[in-house]
Every structure is written in C-alpha cells, then in structure tokens.
DOKE-446982 format. One record per residue: residue in one letter; z negated, y, x negated of N, C-alpha, C in turn. Coordinates in steps of 0.1 Angstrom, whole numbers, plus 5000, padded with zeros to 4 digits. Each point is the difference from the previous one (the first is absolute). Layout:
DOKE-446982
+---+------+------+------+------+------+------+------+------+------+
: r :  n_Z :  n_Y :  n_X : ca_Z : ca_Y : ca_X :  c_Z :  c_Y :  c_X :
+---+------+------+------+------+------+------+------+------+------+
: a :    Z :    Y :    X :    Z :    Y :    X :    Z :    Y :    X :
...
+---+------+------+------+------+------+------+------+------+------+
***
This chain:
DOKE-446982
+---+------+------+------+------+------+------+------+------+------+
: r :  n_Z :  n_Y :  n_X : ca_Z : ca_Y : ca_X :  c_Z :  c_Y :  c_X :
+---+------+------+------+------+------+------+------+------+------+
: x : 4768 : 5169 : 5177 : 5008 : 5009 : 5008 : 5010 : 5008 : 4992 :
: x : 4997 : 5007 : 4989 : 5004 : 5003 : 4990 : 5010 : 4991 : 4992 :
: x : 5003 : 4989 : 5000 : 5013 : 4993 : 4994 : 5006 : 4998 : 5013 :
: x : 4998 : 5000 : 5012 : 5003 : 4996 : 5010 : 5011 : 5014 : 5002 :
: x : 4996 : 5005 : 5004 : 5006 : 5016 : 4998 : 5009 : 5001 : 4986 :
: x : 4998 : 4996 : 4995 : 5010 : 5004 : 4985 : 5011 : 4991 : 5000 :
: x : 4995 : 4985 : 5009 : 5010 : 4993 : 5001 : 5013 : 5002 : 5005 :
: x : 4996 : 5009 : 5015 : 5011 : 5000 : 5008 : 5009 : 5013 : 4997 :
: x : 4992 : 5008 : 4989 : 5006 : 5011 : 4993 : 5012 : 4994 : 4987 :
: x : 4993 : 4992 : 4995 : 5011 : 4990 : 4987 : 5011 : 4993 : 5011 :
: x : 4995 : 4995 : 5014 : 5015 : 4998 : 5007 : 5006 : 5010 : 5002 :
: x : 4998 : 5009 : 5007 : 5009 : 5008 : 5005 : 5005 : 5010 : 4983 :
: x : 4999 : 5001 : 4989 : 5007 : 5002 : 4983 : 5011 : 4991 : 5000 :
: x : 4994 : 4992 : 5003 : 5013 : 4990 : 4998 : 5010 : 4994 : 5010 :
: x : 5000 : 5004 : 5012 : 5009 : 5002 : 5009 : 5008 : 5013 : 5000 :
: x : 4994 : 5010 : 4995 : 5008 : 5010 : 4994 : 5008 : 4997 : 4992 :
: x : 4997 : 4992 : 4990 : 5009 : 4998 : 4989 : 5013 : 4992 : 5004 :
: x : 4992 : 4991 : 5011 : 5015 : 4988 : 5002 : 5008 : 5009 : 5007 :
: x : 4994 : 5017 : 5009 : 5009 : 5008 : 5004 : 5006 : 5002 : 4995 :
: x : 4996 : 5011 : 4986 : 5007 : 5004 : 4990 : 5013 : 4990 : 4992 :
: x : 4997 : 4990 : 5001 : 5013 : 4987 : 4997 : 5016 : 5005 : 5011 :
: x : 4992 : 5006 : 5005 : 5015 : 5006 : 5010 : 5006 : 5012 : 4998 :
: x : 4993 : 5005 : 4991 : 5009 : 5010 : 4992 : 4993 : 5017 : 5013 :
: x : 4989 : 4996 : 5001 : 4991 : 5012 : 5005 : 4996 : 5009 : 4994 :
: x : 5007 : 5004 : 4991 : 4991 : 5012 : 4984 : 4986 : 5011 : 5005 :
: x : 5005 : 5000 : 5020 : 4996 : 5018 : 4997 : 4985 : 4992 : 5005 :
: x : 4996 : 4990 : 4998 : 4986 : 4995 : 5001 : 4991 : 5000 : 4983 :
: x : 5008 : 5004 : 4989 : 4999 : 5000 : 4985 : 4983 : 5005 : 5002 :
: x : 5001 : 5016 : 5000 : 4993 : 5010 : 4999 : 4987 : 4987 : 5009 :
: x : 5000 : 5004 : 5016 : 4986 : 4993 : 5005 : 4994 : 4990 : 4993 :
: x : 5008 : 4989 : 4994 : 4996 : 4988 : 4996 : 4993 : 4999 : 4987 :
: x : 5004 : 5009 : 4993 : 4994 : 5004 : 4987 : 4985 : 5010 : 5004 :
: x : 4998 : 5005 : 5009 : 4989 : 5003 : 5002 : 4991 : 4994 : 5004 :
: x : 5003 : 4986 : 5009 : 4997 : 4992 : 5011 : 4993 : 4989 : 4983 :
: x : 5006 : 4995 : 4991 : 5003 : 4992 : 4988 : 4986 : 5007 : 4992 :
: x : 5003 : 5011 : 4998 : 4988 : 5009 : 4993 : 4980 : 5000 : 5006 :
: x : 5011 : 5001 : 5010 : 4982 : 4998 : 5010 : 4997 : 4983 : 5001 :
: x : 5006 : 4989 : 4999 : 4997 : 4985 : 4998 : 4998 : 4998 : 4984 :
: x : 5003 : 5005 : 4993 : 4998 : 4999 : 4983 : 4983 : 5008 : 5000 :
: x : 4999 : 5008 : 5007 : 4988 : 5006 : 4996 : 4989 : 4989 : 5007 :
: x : 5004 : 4999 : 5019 : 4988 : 4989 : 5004 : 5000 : 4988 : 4992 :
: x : 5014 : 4995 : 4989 : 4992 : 4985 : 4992 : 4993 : 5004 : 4989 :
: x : 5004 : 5011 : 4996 : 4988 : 5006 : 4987 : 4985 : 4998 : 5006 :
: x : 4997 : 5003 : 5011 : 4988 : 5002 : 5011 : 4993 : 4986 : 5003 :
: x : 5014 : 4993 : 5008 : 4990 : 4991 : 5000 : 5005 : 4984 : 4990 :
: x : 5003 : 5002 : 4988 : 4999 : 4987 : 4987 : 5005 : 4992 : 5009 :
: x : 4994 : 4986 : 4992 : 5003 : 4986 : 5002 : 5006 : 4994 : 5007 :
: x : 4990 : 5002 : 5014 : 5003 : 4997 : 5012 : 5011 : 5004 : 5009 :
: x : 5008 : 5013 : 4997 : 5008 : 5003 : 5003 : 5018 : 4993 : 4997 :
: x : 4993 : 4996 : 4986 : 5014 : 4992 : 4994 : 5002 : 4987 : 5014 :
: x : 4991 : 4992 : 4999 : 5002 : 4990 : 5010 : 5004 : 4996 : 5016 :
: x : 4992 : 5017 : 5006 : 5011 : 5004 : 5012 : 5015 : 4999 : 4998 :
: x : 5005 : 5010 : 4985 : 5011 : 5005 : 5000 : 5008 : 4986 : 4994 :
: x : 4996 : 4988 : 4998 : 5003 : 4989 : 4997 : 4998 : 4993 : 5011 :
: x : 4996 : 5002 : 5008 : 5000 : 4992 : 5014 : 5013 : 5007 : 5008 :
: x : 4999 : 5009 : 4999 : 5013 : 5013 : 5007 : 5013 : 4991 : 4992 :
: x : 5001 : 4998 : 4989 : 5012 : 4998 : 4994 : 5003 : 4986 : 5001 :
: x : 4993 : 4987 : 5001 : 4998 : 4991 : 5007 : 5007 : 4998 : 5012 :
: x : 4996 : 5009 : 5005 : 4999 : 5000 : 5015 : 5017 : 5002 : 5003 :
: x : 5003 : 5006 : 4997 : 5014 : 5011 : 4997 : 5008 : 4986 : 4996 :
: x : 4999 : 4992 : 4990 : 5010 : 4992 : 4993 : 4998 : 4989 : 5009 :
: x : 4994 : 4991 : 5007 : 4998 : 4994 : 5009 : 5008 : 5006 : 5013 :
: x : 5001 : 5008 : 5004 : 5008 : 5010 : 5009 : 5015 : 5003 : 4995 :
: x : 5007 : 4997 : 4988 : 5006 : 4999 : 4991 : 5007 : 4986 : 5002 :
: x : 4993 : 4991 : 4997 : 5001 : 4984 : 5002 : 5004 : 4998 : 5010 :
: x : 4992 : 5004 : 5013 : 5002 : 4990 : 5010 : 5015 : 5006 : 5004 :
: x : 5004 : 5015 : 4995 : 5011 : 5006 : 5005 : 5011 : 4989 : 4995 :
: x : 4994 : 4998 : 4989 : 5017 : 4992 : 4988 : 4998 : 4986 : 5009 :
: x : 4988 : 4993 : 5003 : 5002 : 4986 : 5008 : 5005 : 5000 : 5010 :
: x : 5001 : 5013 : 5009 : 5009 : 5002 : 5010 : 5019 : 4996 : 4995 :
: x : 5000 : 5007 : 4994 : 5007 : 4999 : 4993 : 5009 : 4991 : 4992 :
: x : 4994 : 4992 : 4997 : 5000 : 4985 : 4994 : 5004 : 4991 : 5012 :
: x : 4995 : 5001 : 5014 : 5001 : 4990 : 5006 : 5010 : 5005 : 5009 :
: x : 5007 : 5011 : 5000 : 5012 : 5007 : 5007 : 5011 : 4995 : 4990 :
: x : 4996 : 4998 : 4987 : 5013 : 4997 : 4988 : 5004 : 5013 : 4994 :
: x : 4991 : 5012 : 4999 : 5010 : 5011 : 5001 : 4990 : 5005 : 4988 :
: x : 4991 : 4990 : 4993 : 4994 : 5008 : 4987 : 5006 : 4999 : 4985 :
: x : 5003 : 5011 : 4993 : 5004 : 4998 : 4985 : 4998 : 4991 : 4995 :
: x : 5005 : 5000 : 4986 : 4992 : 4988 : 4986 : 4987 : 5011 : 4996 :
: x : 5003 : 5010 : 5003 : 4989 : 5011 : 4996 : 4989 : 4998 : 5003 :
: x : 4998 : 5002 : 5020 : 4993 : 4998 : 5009 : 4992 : 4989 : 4996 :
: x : 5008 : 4987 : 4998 : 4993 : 4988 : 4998 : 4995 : 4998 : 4992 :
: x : 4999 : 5008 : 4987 : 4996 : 4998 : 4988 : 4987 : 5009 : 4998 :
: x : 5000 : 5011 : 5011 : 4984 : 5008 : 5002 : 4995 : 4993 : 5009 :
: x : 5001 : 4988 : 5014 : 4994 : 4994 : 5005 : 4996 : 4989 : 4990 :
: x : 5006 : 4992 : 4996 : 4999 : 4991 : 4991 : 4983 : 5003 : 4991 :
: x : 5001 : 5012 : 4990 : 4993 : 5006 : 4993 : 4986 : 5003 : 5007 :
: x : 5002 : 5006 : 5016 : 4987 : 5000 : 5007 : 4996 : 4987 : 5002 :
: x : 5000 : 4991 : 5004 : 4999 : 4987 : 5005 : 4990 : 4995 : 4983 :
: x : 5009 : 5001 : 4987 : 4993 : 4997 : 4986 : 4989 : 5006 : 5003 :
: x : 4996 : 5013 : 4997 : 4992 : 5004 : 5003 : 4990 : 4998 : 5007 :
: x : 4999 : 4992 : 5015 : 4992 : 4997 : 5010 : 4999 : 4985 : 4994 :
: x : 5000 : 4992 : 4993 : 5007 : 4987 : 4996 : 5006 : 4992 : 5009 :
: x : 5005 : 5003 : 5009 : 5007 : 4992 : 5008 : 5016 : 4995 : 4989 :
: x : 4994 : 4993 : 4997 : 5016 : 4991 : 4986 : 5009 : 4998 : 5005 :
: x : 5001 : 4987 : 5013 : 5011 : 4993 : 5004 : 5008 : 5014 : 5010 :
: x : 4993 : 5007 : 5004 : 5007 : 5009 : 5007 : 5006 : 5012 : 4990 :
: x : 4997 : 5005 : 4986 : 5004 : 5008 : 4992 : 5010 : 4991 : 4994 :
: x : 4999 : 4988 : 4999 : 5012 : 4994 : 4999 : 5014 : 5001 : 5003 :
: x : 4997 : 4994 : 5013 : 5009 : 5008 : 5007 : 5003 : 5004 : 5005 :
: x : 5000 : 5012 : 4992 : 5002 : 5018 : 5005 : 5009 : 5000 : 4984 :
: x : 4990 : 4999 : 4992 : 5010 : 5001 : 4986 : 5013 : 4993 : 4998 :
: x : 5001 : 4985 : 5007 : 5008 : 4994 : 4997 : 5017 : 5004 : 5012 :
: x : 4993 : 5008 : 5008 : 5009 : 5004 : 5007 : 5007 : 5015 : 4995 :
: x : 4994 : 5008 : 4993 : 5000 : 5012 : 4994 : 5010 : 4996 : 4992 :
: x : 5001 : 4985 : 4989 : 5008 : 4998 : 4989 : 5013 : 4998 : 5003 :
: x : 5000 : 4994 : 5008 : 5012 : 4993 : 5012 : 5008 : 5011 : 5007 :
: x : 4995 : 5013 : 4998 : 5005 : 5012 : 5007 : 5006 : 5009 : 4993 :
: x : 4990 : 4995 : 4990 : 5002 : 5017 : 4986 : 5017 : 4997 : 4997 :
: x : 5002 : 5021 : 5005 : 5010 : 5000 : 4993 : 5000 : 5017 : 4990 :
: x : 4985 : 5003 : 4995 : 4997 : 5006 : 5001 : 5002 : 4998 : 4975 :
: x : 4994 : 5009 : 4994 : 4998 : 4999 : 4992 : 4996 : 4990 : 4989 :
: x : 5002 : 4990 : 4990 : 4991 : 4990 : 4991 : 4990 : 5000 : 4995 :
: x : 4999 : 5017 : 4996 : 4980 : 5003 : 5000 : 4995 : 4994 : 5006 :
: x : 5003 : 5009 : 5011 : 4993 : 5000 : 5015 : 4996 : 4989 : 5003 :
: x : 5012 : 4986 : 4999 : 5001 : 4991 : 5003 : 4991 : 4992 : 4992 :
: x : 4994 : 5002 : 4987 : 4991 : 4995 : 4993 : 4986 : 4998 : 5005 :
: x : 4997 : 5014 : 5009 : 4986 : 5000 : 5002 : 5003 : 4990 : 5012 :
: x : 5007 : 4995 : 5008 : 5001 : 4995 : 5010 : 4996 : 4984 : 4995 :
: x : 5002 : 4997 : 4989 : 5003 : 4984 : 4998 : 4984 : 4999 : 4995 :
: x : 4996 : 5011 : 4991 : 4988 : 5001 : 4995 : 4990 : 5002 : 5010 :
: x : 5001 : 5007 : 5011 : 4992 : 4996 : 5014 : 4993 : 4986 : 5008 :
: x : 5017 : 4993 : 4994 : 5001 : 4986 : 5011 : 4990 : 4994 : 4985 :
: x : 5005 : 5001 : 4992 : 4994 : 4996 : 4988 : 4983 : 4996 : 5004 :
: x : 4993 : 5012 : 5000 : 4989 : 5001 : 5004 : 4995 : 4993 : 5009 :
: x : 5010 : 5000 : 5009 : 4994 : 4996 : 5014 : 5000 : 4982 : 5001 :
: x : 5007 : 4997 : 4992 : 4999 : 4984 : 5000 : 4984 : 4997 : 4994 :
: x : 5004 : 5006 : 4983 : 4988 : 4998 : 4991 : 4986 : 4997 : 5010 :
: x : 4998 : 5016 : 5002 : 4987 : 4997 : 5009 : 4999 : 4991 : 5011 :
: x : 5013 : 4996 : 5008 : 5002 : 4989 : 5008 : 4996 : 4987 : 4989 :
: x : 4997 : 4993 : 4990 : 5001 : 4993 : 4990 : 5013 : 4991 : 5001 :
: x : 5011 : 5005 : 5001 : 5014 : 4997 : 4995 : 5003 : 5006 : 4989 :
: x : 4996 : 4993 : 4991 : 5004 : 5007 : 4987 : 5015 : 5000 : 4996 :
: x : 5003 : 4986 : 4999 : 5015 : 5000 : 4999 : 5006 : 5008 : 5003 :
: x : 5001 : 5002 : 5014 : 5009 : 5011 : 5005 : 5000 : 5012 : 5000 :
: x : 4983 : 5006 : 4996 : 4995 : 5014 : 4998 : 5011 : 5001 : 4983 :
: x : 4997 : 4989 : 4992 : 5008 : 5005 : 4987 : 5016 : 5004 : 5001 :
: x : 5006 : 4988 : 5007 : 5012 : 5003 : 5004 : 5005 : 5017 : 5002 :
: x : 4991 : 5000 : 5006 : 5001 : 5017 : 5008 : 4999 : 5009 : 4988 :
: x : 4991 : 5000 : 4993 : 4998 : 5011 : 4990 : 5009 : 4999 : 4986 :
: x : 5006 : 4988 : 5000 : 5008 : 4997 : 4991 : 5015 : 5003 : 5005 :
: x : 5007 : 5001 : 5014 : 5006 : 5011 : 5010 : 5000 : 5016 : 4993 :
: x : 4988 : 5001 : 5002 : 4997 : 5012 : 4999 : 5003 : 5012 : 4986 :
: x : 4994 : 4989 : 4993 : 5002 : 5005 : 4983 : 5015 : 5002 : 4993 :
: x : 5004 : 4987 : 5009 : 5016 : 4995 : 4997 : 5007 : 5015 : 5005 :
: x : 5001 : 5006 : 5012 : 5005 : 5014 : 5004 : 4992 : 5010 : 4993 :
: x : 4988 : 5002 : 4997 : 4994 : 5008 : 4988 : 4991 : 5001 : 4994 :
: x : 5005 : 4994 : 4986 : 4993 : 4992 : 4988 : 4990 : 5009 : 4998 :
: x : 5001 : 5012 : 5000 : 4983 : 5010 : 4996 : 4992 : 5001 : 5011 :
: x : 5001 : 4992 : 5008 : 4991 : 5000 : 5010 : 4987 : 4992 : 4999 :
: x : 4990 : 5011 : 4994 : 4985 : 4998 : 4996 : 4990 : 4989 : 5011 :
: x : 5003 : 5007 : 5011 : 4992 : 4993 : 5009 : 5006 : 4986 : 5004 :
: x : 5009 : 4997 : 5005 : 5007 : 4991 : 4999 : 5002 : 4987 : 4986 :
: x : 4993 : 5000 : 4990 : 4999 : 4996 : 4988 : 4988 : 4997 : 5001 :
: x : 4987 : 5008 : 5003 : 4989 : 4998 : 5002 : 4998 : 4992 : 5008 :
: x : 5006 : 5002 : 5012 : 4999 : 4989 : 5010 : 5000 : 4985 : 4996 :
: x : 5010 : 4998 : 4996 : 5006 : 4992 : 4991 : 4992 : 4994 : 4994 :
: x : 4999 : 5008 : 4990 : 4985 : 4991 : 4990 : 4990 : 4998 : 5009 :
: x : 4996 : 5002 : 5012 : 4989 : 5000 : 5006 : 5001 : 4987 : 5009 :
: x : 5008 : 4996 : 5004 : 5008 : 4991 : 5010 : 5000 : 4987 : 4986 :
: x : 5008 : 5000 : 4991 : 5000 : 4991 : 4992 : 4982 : 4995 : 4991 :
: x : 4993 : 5010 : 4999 : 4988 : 4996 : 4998 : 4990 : 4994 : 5012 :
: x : 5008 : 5004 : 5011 : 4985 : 4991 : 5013 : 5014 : 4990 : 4999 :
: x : 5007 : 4994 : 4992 : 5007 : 4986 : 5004 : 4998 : 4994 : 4988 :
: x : 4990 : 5002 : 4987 : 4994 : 4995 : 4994 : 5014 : 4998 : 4985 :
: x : 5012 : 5011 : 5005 : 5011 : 4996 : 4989 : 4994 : 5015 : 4991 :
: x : 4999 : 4993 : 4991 : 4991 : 5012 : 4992 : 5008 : 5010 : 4989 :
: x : 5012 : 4988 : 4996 : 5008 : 5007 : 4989 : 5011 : 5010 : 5011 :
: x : 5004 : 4990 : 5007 : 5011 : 5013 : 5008 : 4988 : 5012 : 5005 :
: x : 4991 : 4998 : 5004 : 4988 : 5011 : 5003 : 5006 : 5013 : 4990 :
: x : 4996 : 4992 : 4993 : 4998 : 5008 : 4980 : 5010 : 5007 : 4996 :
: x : 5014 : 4998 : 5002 : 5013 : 5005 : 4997 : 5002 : 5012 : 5012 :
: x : 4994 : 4994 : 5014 : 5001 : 5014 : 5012 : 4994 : 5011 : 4997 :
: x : 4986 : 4998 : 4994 : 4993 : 5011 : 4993 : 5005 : 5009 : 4989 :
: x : 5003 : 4996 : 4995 : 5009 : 4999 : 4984 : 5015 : 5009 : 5006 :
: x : 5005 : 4997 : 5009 : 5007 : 5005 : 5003 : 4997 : 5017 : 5012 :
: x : 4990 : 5000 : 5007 : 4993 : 5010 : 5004 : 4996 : 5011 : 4988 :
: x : 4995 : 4994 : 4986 : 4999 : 5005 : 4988 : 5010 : 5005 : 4993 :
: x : 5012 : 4996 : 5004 : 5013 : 5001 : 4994 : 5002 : 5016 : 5005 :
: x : 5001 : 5002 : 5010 : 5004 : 5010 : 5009 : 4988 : 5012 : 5003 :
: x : 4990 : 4994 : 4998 : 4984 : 5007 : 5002 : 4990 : 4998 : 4990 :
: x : 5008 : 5005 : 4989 : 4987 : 4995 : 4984 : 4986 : 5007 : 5007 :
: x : 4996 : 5009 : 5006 : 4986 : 5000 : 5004 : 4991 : 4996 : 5012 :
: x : 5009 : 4991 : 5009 : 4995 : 4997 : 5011 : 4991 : 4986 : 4996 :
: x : 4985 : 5005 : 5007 : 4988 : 4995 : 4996 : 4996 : 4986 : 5005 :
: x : 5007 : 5002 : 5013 : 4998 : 4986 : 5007 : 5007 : 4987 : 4990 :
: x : 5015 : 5002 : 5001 : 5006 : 4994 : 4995 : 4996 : 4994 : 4983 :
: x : 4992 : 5017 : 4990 : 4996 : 4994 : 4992 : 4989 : 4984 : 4999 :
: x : 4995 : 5008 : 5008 : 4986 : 4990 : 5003 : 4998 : 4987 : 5004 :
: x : 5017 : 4996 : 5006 : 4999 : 4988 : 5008 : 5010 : 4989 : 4985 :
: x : 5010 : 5008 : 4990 : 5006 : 4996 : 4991 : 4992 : 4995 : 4988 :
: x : 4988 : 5010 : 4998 : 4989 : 4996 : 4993 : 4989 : 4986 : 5002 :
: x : 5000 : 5000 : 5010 : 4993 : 4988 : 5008 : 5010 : 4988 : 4999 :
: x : 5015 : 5002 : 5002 : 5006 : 4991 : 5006 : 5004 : 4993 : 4981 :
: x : 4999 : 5011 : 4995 : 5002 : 4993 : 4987 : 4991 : 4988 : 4992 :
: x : 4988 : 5006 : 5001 : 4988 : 4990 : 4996 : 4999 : 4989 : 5009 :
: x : 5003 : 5000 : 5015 : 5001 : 4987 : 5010 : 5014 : 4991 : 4990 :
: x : 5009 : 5005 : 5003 : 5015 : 4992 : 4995 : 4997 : 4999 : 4984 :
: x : 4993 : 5006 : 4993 : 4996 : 4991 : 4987 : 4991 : 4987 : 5000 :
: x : 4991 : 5003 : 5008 : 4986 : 4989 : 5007 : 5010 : 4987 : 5005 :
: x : 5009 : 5004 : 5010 : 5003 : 4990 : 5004 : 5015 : 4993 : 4991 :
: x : 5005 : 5007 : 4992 : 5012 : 4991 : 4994 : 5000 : 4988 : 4993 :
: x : 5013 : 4992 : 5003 : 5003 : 4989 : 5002 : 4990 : 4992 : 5007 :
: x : 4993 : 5006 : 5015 : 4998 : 4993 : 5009 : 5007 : 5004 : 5014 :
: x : 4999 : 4989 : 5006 : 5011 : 5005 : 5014 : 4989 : 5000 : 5012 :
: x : 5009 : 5012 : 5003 : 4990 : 5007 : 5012 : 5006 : 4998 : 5013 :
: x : 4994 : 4993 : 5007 : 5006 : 4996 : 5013 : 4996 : 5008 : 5011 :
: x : 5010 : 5005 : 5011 : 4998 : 5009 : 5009 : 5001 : 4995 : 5013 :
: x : 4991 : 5000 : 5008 : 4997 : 4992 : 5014 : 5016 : 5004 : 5006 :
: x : 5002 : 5014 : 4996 : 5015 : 5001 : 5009 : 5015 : 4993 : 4993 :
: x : 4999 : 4991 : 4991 : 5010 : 4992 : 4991 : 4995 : 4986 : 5010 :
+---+------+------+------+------+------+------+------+------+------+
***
C-alpha cells in the first residue's frame, strides 16, 4: 500500500515538472517541498522503492514513445524524435524496428555531426545484436569517421569485429579506444586478449561464416 501511495505521489512530481517545462516558476517554492518530503519516504523505504520509481519512469517513456509513433505515422516526427524512438525500441530489443527508426533519423538529420555520430553508433548496435555484422561495422565506422574520439563507438567496433572472428581489425579498434582512452578497462582487457589470440593464430586464415 505503501509504494502504492508513493507511486501516485512520484506521478503527480513529475507532472509538475512537465508543468514547470511551461515556464510556471511560481510552483518553484511548493515543489521543492513536495521533492523534500519524497527524498525522505525513499530514505524510509530502500530498495524497493527504486523499482516503483523505475516502473514510474518506464512507464512515462513508453507514454513518450507511443506519443513520437503517433507521430511517425502522421510524418510530422524529427530526426531527433526518431532517434529517441529508435533508442527505446534498442532497448526493449525489438532490432528490426530500432532499425528503422535509426535509419530514418539519418535520412533526416540536419542537425549537428556529433550528434549525428551517436545516431550511426545506435544503428550500429542495433544490427550487431540483430547478427548483421557487416552492416553493424559499416555504421560505427560512419560514426568514428564524423568523430574519431569517439570511445564508445571504437569499442563497439572492436566488439562487432571480434563476434566476426576478424581479430586483427578487432585489435587495432581497441588500440584505437586506447589511443583516445589510455585507461579505459574494457578496452584494455579485450586488446590484451586479442593480442595472445592474433599471435596463436598468425599465418593462419581465419574464416568467418559471414565471408
């Protein structure tokens, strides 16, 4: 009863807030009281609390979604829009459908090349785990190409090229994550490994079911 009650209190915080998105200030003062008294009941009640308030936020972005698929099917959603539907869909793993959402987002952007990076590194993802490797590389090699210190996108990279059994290009993605990220652990750990594999296996040819 008790999270049940706290639930509909975490809704109604945050429907304030999407108020306050309208430029409501003179709600500042209540909300900060209202904020004070829900910081104390999660101190109260731990754990279990987090998971309502992750069901609440859930709940919200799904609510979020179906607004932007509205949206999508009227023709009237950004490369933005499509690129946070896109992202929810990864998330839920629905692939072919984060697909295209991303691939529509790229087609659209007329938005920044950063920006534009995480978008290719998205689609990137979303093939890989689809096991389209090919085209998951393609993407993150997109990606790096608009910006080369892009850590995650490198990692990807080596990660994509290691489930395709290409071990040296693996090795140089890492290497390159290292380039930009001398302490990042993952990346060490996979370079280290990838080294002793690509020594084990030289001057033999490694053949990849997707060749």
């Amino acid at each position: 009863m008790e999270h049940f009650l706290l639930f509909r209190y975490v809704v109604k915080i945050l429907s304030m807030l999407s108020y306050l998105s309208l430029n409501h200030t003179f709600y500042y003062w209540e909300l900060g009281i209202q904020l004070s008294y829900l910081l104390l009941r999660l101190s109260l009640l731990g754990v279990g609390t987090f998971f309502v308030i992750r069901q609440v936020l859930e709940h919200r972005e799904l609510d979020l979604s179906a607004k932007e698929l509205q949206q999508v099917r009227s023709g009237d959603a950004s490369a933005t829009e499509l690129f946070e539907l896109g992202v929810v869909m990864l998330r839920g793993k629905f692939y072919p459908a984060a697909t295209e959402f991303l691939v529509q987002a790229i087609e659209k952007w007329d938005g920044d090349d950063q920006d534009l990076a995480q978008v290719y590194n998205a689609l990137g993802v979303s093939y890989t785990l689809d096991g389209k490797l090919e085209k998951g590389i393609s993407q993150f090699e997109s990606a790096v190409k608009l910006q080369p210190g892009y850590v995650t996108a490198w990692n990807n990279h080596g990660y994509a090229y290691e489930k395709k059994k290409d071990y040296n290009s693996a090795l140089k993605a890492f290497e390159e994550v290292l380039h930009f990220d001398p302490n990042n652990k993952v990346a060490r750990l996979r370079r280290d490994a990838l080294k002793d594999r690509v020594q084990m296996y030289r001057g033999v040819s490694i053949k990849s079911k997707d060749r």
